[in-house]
C-alpha positions in Angstrom: 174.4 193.3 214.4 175.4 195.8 216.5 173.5 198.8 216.7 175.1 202.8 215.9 174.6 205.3 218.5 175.5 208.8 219.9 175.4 210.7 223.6 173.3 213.5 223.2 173.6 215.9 225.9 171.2 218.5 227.1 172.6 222.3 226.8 171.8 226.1 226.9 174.3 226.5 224.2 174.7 223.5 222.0 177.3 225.6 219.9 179.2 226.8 222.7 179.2 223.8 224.8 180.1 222.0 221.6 183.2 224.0 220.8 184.3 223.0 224.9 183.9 219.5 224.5 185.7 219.5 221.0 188.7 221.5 222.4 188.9 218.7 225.2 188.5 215.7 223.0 190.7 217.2 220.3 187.1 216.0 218.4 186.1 217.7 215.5 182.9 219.9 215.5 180.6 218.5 212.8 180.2 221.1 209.8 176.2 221.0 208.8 176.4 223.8 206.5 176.2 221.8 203.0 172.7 220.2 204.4 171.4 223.1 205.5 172.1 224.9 202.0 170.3 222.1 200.5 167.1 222.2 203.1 167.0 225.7 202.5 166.9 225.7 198.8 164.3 223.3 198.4 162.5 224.7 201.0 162.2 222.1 203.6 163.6 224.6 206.8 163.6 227.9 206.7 166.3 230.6 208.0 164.6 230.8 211.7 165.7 227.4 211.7 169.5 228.3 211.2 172.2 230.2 213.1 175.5 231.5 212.2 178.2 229.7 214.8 182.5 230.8 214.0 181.0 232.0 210.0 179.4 228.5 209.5 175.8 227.6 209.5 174.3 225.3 211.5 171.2 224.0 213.2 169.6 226.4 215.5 169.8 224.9 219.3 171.9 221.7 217.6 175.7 221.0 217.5 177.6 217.8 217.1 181.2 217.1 217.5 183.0 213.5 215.9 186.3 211.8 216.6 188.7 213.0 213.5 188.9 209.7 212.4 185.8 208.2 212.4 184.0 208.3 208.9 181.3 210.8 208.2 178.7 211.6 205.5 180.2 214.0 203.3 177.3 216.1 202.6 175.7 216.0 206.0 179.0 216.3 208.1 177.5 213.9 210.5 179.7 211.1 212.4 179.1 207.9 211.7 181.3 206.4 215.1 182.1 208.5 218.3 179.9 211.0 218.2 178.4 213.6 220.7 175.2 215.4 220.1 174.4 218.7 221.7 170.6 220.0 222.2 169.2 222.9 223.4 166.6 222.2 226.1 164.5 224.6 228.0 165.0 223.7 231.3 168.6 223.9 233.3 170.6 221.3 234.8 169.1 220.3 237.9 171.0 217.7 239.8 173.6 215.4 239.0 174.3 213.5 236.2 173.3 210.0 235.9 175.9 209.3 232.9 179.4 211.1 232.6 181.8 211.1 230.5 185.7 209.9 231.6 188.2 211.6 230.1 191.7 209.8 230.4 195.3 211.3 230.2 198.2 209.9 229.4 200.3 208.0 231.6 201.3 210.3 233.9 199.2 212.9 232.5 196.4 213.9 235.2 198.0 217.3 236.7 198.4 219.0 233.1 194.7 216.9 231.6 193.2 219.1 234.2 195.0 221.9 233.8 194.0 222.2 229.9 190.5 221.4 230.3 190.3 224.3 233.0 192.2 226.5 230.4 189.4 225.4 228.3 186.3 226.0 231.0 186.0 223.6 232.9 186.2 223.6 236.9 187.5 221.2 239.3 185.0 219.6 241.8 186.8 217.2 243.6 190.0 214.9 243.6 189.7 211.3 244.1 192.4 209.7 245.1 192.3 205.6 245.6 195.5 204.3 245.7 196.7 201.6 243.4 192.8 201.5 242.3 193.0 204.9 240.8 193.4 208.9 240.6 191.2 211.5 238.9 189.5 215.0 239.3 185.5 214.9 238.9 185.3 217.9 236.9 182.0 220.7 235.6 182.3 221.5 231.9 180.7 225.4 231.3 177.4 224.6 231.7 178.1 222.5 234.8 177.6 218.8 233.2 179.7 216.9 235.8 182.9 214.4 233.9 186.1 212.7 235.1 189.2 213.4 234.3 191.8 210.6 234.9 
């Protein structure tokens, strides 16, 4: 049987960075708030444990995002197929990543993928260009986590 999963991905801003990653996947950021009114009313977390992110409550230094049409647990909003988890560590970003995420345009698509994503953030590193074998843009999201766009 194959096994479920999720990327997690170490942040300053789990929130923030989740919203970026959302905008550029067209993903959905996961809604927690339901859970959380539950943990807090039996008593299992307190409100330290919570912070207010666009008028919804989630998980202090924790934000997910899902593809729209994967299924997800109605109570817990959490994905239950593509799926990317955002943490808050303590430590920054300290050399380069050794997993990426590729984000493909349509046919034809490269000059105005890049384009939104810097609308959205992002910043261009460097274009790759390799023929017939392929073209893309290696690409910082806002906190510097290195992708490529192609």
């Amino acid at each position: 049987m194959a096994l479920s999963w999720k990327l997690v991905i170490d942040s300053t801003n789990a929130s923030v960075l989740a919203d970026f990653w959302a905008a550029a996947l067209e993903y959905e950021v996961e809604d927690p708030s339901a859970l959380i009114e539950q943990l807090l009313a039996a008593g299992h977390i307190g409100e330290e444990a919570v912070v207010k992110h666009h008028s919804r409550k989630t998980f202090r230094g924790y934000a997910a995002i899902r593809h729209p049409e994967d299924p997800f647990d109605q109570t817990s909003g959490v994905g239950r197929g593509r799926r990317l988890l955002f943490q808050d560590v303590p430590e920054g970003k300290t050399g380069k990543n050794r997993l990426h995420l590729d984000v493909h345009s349509e046919p034809g698509g490269l000059d105005k993928l890049v384009a939104r994503l810097e609308a959205l953030g992002a910043t261009r590193v460097r274009e790759v260009d390799k023929g017939p074998a392929g073209h893309w843009w290696i690409m910082q999201d806002p906190e510097g986590n290195e992708f490529c766009a192609t």
